[in-house]
Residue frames as a rotation matrix with the C-alpha (Angstrom) as fourth column:
UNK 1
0.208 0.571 0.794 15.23
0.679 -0.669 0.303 -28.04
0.704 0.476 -0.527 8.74
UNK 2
-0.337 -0.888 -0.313 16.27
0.940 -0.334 -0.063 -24.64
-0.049 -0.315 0.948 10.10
UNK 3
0.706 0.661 0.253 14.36
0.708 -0.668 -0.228 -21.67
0.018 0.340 -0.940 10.89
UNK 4
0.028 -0.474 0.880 15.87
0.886 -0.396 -0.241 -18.72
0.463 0.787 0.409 9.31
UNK 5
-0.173 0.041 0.984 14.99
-0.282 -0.960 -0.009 -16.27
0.944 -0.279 0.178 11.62
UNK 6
-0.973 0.109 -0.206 14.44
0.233 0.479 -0.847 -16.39
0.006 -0.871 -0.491 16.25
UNK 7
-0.185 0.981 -0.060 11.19
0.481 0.144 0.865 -17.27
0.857 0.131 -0.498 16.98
UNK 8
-0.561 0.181 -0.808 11.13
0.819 -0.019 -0.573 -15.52
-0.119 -0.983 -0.137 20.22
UNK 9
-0.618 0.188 -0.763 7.94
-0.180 -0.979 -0.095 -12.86
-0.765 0.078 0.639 20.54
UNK 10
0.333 0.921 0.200 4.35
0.101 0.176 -0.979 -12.48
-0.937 0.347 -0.034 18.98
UNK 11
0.372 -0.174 -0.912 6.13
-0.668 -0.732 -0.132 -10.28
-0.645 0.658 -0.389 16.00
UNK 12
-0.180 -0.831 -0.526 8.34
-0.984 0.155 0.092 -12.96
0.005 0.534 -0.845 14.92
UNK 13
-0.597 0.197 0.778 5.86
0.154 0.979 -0.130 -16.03
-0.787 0.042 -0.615 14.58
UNK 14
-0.999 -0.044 -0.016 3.69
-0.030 0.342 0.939 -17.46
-0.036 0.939 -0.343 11.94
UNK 15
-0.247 0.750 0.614 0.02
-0.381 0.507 -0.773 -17.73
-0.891 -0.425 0.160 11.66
UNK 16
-0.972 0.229 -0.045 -1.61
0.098 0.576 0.812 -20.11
0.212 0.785 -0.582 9.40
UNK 17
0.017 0.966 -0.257 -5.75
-0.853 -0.120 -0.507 -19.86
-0.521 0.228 0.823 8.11
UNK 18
-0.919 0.131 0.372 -7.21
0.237 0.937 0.256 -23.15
-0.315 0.323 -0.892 7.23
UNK 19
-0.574 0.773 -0.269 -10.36
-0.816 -0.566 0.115 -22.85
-0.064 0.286 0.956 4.90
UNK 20
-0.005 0.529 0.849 -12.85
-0.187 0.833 -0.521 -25.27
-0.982 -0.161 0.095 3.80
UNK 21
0.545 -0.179 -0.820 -11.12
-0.740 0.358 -0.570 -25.90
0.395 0.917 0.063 0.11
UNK 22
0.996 -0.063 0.063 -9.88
0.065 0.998 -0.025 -28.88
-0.061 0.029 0.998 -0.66
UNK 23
0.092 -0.988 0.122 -6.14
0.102 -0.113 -0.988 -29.55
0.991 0.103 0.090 0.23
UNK 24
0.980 -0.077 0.182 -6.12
-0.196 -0.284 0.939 -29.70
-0.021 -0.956 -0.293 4.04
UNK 25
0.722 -0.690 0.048 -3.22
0.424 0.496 0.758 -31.72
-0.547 -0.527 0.651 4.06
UNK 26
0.187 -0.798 0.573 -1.07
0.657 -0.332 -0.677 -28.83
0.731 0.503 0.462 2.81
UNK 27
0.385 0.121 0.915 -2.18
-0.516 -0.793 0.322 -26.79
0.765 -0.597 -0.243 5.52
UNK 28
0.965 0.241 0.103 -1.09
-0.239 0.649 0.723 -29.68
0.107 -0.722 0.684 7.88
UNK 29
0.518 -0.838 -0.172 2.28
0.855 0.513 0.075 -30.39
0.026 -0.186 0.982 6.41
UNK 30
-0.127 -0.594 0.795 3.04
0.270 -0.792 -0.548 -26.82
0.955 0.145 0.260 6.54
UNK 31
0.738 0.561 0.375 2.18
-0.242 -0.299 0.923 -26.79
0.630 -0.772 -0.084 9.90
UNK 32
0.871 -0.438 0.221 4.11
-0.084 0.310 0.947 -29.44
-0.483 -0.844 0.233 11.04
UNK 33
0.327 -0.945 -0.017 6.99
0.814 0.291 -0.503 -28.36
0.480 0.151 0.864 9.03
UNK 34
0.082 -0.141 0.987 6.77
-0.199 -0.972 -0.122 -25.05
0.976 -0.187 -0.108 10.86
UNK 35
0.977 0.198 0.080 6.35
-0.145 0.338 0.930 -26.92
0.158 -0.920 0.359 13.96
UNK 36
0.820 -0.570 -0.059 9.65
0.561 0.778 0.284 -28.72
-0.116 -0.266 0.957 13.55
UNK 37
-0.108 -0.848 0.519 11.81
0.816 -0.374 -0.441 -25.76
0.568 0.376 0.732 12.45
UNK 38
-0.567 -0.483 -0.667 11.12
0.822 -0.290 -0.489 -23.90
0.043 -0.826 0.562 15.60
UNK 39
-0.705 0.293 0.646 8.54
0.116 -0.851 0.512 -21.20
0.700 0.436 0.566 14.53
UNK 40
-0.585 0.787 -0.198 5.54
0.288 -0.026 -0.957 -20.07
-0.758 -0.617 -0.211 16.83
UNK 41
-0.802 0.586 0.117 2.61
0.157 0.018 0.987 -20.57
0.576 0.810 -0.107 15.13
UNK 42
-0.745 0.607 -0.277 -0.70
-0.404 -0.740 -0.538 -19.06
-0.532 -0.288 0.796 15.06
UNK 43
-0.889 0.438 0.131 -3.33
0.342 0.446 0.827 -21.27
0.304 0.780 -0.547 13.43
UNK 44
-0.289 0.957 -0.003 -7.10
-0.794 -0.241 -0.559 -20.86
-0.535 -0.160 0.829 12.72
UNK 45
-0.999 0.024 0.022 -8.93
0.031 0.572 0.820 -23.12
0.007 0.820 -0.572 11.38
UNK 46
-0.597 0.802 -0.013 -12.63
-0.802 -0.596 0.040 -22.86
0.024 0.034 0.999 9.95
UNK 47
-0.346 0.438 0.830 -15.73
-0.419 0.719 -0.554 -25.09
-0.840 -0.539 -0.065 10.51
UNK 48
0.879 0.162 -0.449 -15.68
-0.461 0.535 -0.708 -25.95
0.125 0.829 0.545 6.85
UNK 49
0.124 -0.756 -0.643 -12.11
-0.885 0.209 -0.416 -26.79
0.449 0.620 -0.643 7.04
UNK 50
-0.260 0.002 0.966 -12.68
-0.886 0.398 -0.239 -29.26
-0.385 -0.917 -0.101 10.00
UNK 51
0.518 0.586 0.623 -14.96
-0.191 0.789 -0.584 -31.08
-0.834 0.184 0.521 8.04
UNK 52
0.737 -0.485 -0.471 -12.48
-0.629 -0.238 -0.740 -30.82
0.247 0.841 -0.481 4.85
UNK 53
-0.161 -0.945 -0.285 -10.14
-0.864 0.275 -0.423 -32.52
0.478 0.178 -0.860 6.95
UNK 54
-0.309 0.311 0.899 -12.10
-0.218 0.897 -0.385 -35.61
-0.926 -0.315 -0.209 8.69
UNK 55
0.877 0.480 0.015 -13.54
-0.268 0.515 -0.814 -36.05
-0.398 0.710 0.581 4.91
UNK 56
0.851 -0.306 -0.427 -10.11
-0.384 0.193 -0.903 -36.39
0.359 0.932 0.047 3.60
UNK 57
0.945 -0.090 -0.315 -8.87
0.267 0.770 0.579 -38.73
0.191 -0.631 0.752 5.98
UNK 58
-0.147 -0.910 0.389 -5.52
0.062 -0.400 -0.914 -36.60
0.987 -0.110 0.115 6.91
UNK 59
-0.945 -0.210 -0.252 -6.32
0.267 -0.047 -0.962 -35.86
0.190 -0.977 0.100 11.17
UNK 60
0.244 0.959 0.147 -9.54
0.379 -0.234 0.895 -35.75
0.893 -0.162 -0.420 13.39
UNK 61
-0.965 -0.248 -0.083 -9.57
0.236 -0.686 -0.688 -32.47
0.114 -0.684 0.721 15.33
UNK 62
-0.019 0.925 0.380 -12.58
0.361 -0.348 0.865 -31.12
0.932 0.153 -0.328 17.01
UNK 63
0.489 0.181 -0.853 -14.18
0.861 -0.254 0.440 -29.59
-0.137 -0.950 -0.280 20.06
UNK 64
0.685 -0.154 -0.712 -12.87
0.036 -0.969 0.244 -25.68
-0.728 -0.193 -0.658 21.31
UNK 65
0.613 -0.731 0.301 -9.92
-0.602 -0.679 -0.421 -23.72
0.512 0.077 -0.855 20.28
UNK 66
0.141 -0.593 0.793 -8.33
-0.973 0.065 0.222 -25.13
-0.183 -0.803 -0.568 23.34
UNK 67
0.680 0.388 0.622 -9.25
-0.170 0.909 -0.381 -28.63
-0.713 0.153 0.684 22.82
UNK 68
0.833 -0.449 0.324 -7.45
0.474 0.278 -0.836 -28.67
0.285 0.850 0.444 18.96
UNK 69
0.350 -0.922 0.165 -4.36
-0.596 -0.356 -0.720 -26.80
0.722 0.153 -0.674 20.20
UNK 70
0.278 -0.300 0.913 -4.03
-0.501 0.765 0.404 -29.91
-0.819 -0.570 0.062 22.82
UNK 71
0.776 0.429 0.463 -5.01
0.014 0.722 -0.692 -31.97
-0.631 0.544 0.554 19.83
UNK 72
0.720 -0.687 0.100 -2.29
0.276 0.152 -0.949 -31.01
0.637 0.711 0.299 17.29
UNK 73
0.557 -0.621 0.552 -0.09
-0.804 -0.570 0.170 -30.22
0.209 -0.538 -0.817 19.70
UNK 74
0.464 -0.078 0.882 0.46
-0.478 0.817 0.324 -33.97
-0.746 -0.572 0.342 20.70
UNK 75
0.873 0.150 0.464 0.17
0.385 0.371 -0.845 -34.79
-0.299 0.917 0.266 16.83
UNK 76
0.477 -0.830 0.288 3.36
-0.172 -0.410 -0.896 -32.20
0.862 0.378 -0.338 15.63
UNK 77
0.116 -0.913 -0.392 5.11
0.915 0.252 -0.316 -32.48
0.387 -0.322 0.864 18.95
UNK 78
0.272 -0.402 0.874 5.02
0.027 -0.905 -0.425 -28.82
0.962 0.139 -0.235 19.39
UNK 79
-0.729 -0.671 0.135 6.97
0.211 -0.408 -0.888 -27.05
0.651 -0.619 0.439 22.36
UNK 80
0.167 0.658 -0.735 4.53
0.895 -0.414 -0.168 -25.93
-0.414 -0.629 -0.658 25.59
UNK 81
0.295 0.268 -0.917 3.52
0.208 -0.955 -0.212 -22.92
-0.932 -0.128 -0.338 23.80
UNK 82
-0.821 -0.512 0.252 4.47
0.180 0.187 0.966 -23.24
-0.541 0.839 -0.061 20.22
UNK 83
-0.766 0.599 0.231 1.22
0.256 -0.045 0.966 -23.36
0.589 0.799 -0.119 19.14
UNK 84
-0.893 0.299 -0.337 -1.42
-0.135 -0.892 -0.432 -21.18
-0.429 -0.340 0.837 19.34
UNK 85
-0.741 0.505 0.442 -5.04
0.650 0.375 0.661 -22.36
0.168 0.777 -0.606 18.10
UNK 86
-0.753 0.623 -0.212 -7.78
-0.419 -0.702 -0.575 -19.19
-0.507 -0.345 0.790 17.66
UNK 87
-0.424 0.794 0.436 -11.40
0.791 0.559 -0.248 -19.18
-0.440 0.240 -0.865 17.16
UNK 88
-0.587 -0.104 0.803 -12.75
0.696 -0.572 0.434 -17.09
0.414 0.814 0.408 14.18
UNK 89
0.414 0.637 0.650 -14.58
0.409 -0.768 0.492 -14.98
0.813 0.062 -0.579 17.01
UNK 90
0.754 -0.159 -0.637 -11.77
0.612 -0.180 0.770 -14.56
-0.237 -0.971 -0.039 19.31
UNK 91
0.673 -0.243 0.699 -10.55
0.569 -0.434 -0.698 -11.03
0.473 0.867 -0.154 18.76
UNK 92
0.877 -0.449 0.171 -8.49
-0.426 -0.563 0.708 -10.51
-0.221 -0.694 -0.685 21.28
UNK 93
0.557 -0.719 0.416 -5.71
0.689 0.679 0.252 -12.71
-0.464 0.147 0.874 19.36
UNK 94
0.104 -0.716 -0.691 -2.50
-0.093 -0.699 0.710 -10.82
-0.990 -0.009 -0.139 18.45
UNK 95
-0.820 -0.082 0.566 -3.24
0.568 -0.001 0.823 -11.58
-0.067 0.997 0.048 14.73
UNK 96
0.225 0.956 -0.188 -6.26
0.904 -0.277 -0.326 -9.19
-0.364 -0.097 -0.926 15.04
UNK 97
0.874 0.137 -0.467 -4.10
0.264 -0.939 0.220 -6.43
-0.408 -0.315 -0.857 15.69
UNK 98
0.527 -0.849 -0.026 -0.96
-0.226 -0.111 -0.968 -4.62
0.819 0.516 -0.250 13.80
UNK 99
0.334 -0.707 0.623 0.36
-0.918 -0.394 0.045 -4.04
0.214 -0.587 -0.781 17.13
UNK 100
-0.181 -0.373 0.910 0.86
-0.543 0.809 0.224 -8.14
-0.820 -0.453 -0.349 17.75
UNK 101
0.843 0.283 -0.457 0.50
-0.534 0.533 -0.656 -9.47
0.057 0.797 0.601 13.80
UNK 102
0.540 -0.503 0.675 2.71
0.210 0.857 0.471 -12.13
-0.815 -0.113 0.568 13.32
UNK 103
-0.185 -0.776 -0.603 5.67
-0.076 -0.600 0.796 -11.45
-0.980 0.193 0.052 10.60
UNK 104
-0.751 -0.056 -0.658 3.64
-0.657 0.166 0.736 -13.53
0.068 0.985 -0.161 7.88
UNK 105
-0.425 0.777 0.464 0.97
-0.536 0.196 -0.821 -15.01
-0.729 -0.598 0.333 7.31
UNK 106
-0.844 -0.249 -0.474 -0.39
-0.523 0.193 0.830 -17.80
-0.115 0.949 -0.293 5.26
UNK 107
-0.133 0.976 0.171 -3.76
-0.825 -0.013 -0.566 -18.96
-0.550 -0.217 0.807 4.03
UNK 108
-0.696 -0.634 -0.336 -3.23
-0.705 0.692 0.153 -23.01
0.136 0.344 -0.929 3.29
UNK 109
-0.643 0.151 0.750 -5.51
0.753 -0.053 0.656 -24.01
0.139 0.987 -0.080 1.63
UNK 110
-0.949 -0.225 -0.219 -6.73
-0.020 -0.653 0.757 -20.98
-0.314 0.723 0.615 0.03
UNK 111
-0.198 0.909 0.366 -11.01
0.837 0.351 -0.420 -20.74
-0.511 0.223 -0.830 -0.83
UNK 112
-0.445 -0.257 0.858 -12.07
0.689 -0.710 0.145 -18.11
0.572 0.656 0.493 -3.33
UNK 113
0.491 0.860 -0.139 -14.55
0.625 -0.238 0.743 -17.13
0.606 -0.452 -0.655 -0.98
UNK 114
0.396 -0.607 -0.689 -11.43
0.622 -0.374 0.688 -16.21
-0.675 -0.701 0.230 1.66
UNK 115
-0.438 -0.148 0.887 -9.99
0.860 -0.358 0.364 -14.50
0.264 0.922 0.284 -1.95
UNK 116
-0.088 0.885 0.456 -12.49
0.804 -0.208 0.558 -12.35
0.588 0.416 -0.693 -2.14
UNK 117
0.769 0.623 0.145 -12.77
0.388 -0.634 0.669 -10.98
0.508 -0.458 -0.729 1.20
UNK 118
-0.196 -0.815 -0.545 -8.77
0.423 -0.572 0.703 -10.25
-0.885 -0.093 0.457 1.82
UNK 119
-0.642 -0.542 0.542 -9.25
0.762 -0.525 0.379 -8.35
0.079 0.656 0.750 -1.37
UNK 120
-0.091 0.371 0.924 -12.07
-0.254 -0.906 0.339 -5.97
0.963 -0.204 0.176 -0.35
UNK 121
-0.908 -0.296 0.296 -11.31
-0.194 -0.329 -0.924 -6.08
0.371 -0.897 0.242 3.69
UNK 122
0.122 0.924 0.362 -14.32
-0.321 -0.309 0.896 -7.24
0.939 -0.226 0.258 5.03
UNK 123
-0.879 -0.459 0.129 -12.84
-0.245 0.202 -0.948 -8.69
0.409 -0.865 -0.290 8.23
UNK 124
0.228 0.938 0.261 -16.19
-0.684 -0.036 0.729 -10.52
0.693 -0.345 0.633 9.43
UNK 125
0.989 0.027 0.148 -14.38
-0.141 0.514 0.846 -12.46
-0.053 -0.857 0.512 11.48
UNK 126
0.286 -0.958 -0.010 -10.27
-0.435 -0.139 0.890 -13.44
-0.854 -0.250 -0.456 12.93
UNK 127
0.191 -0.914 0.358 -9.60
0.475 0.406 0.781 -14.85
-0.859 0.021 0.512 10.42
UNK 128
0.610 0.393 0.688 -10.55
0.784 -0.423 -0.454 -12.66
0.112 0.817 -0.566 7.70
UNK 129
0.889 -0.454 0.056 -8.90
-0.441 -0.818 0.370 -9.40
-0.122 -0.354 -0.927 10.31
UNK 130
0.619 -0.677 0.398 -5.96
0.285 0.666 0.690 -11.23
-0.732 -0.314 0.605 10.27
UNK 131
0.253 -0.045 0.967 -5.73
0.967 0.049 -0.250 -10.92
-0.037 0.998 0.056 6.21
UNK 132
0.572 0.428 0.700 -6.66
0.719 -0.673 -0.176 -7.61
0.396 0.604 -0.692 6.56
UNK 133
0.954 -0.261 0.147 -4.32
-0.128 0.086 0.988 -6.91
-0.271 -0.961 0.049 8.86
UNK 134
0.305 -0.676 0.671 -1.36
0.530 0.706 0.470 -8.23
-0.791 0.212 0.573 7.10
UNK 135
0.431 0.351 0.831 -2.26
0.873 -0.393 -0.287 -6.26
0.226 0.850 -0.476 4.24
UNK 136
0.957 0.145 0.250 -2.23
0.070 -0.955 0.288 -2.82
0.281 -0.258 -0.924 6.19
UNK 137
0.528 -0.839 0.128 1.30
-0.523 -0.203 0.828 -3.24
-0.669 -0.504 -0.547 7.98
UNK 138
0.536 -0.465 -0.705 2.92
-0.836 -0.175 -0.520 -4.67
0.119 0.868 -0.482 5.11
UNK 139
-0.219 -0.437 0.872 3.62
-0.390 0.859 0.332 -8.39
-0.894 -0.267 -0.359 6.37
UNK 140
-0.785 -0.178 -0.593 3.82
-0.575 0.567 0.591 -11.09
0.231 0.804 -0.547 4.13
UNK 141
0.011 0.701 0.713 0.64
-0.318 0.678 -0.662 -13.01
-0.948 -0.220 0.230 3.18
UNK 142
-0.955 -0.295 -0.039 0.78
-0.233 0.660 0.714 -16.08
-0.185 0.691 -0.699 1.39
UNK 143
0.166 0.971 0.172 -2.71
-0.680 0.239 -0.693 -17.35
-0.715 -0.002 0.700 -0.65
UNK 144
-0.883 -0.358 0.303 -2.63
-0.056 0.723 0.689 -21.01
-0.466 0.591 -0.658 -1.53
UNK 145
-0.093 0.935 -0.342 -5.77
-0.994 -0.106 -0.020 -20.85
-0.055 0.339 0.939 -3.91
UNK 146
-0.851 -0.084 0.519 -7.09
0.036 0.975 0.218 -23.83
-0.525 0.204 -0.826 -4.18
UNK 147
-0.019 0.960 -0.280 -9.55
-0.223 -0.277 -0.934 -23.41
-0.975 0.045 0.219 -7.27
UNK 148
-0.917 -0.396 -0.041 -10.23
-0.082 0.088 0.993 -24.62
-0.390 0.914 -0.113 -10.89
UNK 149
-0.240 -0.589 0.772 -11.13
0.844 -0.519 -0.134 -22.99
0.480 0.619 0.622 -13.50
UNK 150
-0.761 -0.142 -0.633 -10.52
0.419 -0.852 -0.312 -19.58
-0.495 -0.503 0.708 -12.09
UNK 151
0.527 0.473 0.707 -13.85
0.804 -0.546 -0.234 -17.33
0.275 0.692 -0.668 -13.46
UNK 152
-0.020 -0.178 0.984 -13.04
0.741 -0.663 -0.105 -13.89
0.671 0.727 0.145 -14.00
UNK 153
0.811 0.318 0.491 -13.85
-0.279 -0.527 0.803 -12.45
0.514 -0.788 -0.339 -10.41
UNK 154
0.941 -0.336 -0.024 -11.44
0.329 0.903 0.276 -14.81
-0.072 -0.268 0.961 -9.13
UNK 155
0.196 -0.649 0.736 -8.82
0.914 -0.151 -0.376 -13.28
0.355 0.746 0.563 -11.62
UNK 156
0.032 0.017 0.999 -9.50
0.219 -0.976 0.009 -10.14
0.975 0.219 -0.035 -10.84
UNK 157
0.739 0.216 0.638 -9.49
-0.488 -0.481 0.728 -10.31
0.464 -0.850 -0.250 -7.34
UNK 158
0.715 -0.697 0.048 -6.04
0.699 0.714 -0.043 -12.28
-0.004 0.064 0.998 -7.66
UNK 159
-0.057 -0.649 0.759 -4.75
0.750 -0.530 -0.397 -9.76
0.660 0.546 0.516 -9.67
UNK 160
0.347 0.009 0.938 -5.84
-0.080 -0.996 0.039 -6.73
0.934 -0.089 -0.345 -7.11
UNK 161
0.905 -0.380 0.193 -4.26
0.085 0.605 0.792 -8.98
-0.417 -0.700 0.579 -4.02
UNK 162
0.383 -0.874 0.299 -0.93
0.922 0.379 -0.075 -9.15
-0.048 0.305 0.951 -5.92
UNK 163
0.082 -0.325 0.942 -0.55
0.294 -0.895 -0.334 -5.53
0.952 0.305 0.022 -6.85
UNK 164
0.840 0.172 0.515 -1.29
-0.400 -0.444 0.801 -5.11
0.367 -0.879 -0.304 -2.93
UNK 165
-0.509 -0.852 0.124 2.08
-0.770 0.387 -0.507 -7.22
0.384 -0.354 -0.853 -2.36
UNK 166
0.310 0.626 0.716 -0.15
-0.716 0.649 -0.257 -9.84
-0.626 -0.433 0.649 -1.47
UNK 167
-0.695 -0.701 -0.160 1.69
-0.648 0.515 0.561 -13.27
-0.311 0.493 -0.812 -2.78
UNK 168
0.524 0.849 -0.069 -0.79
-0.804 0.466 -0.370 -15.77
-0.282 0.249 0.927 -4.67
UNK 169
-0.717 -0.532 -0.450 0.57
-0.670 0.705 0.234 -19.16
0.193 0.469 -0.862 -4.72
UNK 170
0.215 0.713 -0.668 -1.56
-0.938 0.341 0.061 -21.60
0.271 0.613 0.742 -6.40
UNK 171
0.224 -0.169 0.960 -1.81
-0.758 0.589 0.280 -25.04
-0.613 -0.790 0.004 -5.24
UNK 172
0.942 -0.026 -0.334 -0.31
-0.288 0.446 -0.847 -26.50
0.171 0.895 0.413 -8.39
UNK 173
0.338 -0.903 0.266 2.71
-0.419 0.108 0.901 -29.05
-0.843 -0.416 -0.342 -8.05
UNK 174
0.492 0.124 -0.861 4.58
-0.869 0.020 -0.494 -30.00
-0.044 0.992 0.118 -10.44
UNK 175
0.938 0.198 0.286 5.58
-0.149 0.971 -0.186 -33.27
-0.314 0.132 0.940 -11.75
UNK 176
0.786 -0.570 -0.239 9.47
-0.388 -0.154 -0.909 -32.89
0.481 0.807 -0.343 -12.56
UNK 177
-0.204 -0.309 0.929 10.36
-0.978 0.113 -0.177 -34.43
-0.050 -0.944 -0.325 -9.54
UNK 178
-0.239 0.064 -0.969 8.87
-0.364 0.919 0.151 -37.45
0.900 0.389 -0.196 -10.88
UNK 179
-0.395 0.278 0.876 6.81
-0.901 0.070 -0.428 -37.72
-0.180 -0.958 0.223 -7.58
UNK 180
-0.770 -0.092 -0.631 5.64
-0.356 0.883 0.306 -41.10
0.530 0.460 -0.713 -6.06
UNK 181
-0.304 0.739 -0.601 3.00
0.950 0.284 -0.131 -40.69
0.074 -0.611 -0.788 -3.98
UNK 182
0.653 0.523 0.548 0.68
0.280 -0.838 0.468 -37.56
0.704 -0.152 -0.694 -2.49
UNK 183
0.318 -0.610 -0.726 3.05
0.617 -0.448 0.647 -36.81
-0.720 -0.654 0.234 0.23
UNK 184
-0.487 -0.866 0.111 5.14
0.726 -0.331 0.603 -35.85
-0.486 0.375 0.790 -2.63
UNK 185
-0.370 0.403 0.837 2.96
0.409 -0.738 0.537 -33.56
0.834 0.541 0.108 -4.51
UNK 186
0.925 0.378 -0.034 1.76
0.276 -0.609 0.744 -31.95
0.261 -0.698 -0.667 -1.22
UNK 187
0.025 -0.866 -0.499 5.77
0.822 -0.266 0.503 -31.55
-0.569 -0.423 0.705 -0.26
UNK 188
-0.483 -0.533 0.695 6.35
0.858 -0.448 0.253 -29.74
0.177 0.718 0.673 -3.60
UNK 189
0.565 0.759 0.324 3.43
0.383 -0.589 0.711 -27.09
0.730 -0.278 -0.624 -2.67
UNK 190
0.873 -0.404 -0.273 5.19
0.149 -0.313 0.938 -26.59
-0.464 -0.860 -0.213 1.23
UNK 191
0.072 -0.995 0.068 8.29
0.992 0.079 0.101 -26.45
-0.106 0.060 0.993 -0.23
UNK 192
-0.207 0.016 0.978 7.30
0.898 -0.394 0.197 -23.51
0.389 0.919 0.067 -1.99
UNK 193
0.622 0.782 -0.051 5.35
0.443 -0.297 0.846 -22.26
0.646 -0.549 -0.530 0.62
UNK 194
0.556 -0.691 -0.463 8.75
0.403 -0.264 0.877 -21.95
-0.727 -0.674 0.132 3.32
UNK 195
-0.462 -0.844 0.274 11.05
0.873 -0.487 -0.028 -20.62
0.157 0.226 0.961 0.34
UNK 196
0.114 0.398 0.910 8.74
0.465 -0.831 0.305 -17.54
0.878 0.389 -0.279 0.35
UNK 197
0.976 0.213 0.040 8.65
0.004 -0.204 0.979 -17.59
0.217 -0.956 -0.200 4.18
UNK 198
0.278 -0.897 0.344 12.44
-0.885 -0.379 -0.272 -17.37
0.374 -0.229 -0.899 4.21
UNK 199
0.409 -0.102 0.907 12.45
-0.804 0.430 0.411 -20.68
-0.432 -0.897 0.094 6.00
UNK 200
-0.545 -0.599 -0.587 15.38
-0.821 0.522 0.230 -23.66
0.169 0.607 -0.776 4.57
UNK 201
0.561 0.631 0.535 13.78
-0.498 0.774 -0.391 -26.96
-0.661 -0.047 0.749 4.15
UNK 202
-0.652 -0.758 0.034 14.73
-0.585 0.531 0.613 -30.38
-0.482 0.380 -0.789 2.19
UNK 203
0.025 0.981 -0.193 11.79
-0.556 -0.147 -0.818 -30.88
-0.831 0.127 0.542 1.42
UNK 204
0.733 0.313 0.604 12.63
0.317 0.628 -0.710 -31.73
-0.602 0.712 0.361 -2.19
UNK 205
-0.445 -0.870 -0.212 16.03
0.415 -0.410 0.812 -31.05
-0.794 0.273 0.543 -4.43
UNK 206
0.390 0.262 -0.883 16.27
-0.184 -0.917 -0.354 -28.13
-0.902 0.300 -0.309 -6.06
UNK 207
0.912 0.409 -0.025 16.27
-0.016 -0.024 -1.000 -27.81
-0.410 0.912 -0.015 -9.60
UNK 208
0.847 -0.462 -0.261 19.50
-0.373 -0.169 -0.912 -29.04
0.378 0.871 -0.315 -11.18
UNK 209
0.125 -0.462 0.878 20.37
-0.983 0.064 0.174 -31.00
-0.136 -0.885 -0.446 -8.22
């Protein structure tokens, strides 16, 4: 795997938003495929998603900011400085601001609740500014929804996120791959996830391969 662009410099890193939908372990293997393909990464993660991910037996992180960016740090391997873990009230992080946003951002997994409030800007907290952020300077932001059945608010607050250039990918894999396990249906998701981010992967062979 091969990152498509130099990571060197706040501008030219990733940040990732963990919610408290179900699907951690997309947010995880997109982590640590961003980990391995050289990217600086920016991660949040929320105190629903914490518990999202000790209930669905995928990694137990806890304690500070500081504490989990030791913690997965050890877990992915990452470089001394590669990763970056914020807390959702520390607003001095360079994903707050336009002037240090990261080139793209991605919200993995994806709660309507988070929905909702990147589509009317309420920014109550980093990771929310972050969204809103993105939005305003025209970076890429990815939203893996992770919701079923979609009511009408949902829809509608999909649909005014998309018109904003605001990418909505759905956490929906698909089965032509003739997957054998959950790894595989969580690959097919990340795959998706890095073509948008520009970033090559092997993830899984491409259609007609």
């Amino acid at each position: 795997m091969s990152n498509s662009k130099n990571s060197a410099g706040t501008k030219d890193s990733i940040a990732i938003a963990m919610t408290g939908a179900s699907g951690a372990a997309y947010g995880l293997r997109l982590l640590q495929c961003l980990v391995n393909a050289g990217e600086q990464v920016h991660l949040m993660i929320s105190k629903a998603a914490q518990i999202v991910i000790a209930m669905e037996g995928n990694v137990n992180i806890s304690g500070t900011p500081a504490d989990m960016q030791q913690q997965l740090t050890k877990i992915y391997k990452a470089k001394p400085g590669q990763l970056h873990v914020w807390g959702k009230e520390q607003w001095a992080s360079p994903v707050a601001s336009g002037s240090g946003a990261p080139r793209a951002m991605v919200v993995c997994p994806c709660t309507s609740a988070f929905l909702s409030a990147a589509a009317n800007g309420t920014s109550s907290d980093l990771m929310e500014r972050a969204a809103d952020v993105a939005i305003k300077e025209n970076n890429k932001l990815i939203l893996v929804h992770r919701e079923t059945p979609l009511s009408a608010i949902h829809l509608e607050n999909a649909l005014k996120l998309s018109r904003l250039g605001v990418t909505i990918l759905s956490a929906n894999p698909g089965f032509y791959q003739k997957p054998e396990s959950i790894s595989d249906l969580v690959d097919f998701v990340v795959a998706r996830i890095l073509d948008q981010l520009e970033i090559k992967n092997d993830l899984l062979p491409r259609w007609g391969e």
